[in-house]
C-alpha positions as CSV (number, residue, x, y, z in Angstrom):
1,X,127.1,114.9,82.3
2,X,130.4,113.4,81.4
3,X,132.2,116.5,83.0
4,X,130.6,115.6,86.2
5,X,131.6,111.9,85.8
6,X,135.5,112.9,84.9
7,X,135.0,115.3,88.0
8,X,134.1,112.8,90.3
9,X,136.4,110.4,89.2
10,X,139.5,112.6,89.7
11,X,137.9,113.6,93.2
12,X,137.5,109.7,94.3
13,X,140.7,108.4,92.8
14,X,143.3,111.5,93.1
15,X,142.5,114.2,95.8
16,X,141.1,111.6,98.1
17,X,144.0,109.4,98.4
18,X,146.1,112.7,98.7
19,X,144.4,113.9,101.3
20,X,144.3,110.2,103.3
21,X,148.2,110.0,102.9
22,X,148.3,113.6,104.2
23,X,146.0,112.7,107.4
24,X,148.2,109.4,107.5
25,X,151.2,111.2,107.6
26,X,150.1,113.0,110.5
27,X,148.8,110.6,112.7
28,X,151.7,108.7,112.0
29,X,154.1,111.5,112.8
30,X,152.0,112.1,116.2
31,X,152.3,108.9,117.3
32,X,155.9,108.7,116.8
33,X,156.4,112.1,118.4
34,X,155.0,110.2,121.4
35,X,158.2,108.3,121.8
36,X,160.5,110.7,120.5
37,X,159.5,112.7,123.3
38,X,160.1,110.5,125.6
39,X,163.5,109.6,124.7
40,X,164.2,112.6,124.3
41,X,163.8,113.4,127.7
42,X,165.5,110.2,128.6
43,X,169.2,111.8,127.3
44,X,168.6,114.3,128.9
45,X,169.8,114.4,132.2
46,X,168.2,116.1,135.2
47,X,164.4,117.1,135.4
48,X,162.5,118.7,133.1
49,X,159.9,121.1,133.9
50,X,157.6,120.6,131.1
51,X,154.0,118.4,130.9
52,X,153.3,115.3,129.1
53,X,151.6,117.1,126.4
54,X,155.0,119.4,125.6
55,X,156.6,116.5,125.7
56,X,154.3,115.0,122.7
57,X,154.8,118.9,121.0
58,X,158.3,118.8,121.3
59,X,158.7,114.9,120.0
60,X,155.8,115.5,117.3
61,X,158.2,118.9,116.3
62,X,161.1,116.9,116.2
63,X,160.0,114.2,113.6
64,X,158.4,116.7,111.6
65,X,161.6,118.2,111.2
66,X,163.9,115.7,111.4
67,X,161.9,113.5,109.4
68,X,162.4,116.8,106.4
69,X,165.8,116.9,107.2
70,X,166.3,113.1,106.9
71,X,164.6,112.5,103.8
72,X,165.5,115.7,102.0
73,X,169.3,114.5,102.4
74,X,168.6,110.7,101.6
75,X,165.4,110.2,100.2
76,X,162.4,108.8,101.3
77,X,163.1,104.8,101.7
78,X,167.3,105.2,102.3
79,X,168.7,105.2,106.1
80,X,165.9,105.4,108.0
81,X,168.1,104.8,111.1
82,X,170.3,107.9,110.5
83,X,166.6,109.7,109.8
84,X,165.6,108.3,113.2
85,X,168.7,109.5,115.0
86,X,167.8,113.4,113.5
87,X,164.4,113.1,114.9
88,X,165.4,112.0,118.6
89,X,168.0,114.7,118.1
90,X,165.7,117.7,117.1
91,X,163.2,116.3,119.5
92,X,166.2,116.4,122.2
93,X,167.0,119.9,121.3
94,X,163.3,121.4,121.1
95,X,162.5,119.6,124.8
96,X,165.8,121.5,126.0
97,X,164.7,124.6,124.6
98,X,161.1,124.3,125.7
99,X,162.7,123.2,129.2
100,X,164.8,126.7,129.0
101,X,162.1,128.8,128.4
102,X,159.8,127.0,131.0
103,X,162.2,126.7,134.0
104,X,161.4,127.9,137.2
105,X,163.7,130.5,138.3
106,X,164.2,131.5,142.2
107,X,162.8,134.2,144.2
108,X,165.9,135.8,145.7
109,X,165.8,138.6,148.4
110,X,168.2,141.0,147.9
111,X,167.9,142.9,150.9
112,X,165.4,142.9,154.6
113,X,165.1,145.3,157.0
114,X,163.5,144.3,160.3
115,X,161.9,146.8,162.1
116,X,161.8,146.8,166.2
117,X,158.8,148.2,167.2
């Protein structure tokens, strides 16, 4: 009976908040990926053939990373700015890349022949 109590306890006071902050953390990142894609089509100059919903890939893949990148070379609560800058900047490179790959490329005609009939 205690083993069930202990069990419980370590279930309701440790793996749940770890799994909330993990759901958090997501979310969070998602939302923010919102707006990193955005801007990160904003330096980018031109148009980009790519839908709203790469766009929210591409920004949600660029905090990820970034967000790693940032906090594995600072730490988790030092220069968030220069963490914010890496985001927007992996964000920027992943919509270019996604862009690249998605581009529509011309139909040319090498050669006709007309035929008089």
């Amino acid at each position: 009976m205690i083993l069930w109590v202990f069990v419980a306890l370590v279930v309701l006071f440790v793996l749940l908040p770890i799994i909330g902050a993990a759901i958090s953390w997501v979310v969070w990142t998602a939302i923010v990926g919102i707006f990193l894609g955005g801007l990160a089509r904003l330096i980018i100059p031109g148009r980009q053939n790519i839908s709203i919903l790469a766009t929210i890939v591409c920004g949600w893949i660029g905090s990820l990373i970034g967000g790693a990148i940032g906090d594995g070379v600072w730490g988790w609560h030092h220069h968030r700015f220069a963490t914010l800058l890496i985001e927007i900047g992996v964000a920027t490179v992943a919509v270019l890349a996604w862009s690249g790959t998605h581009r529509n490329r011309p139909i040319t005609v090498t050669h006709h022949k007309i035929l008089d009939i």
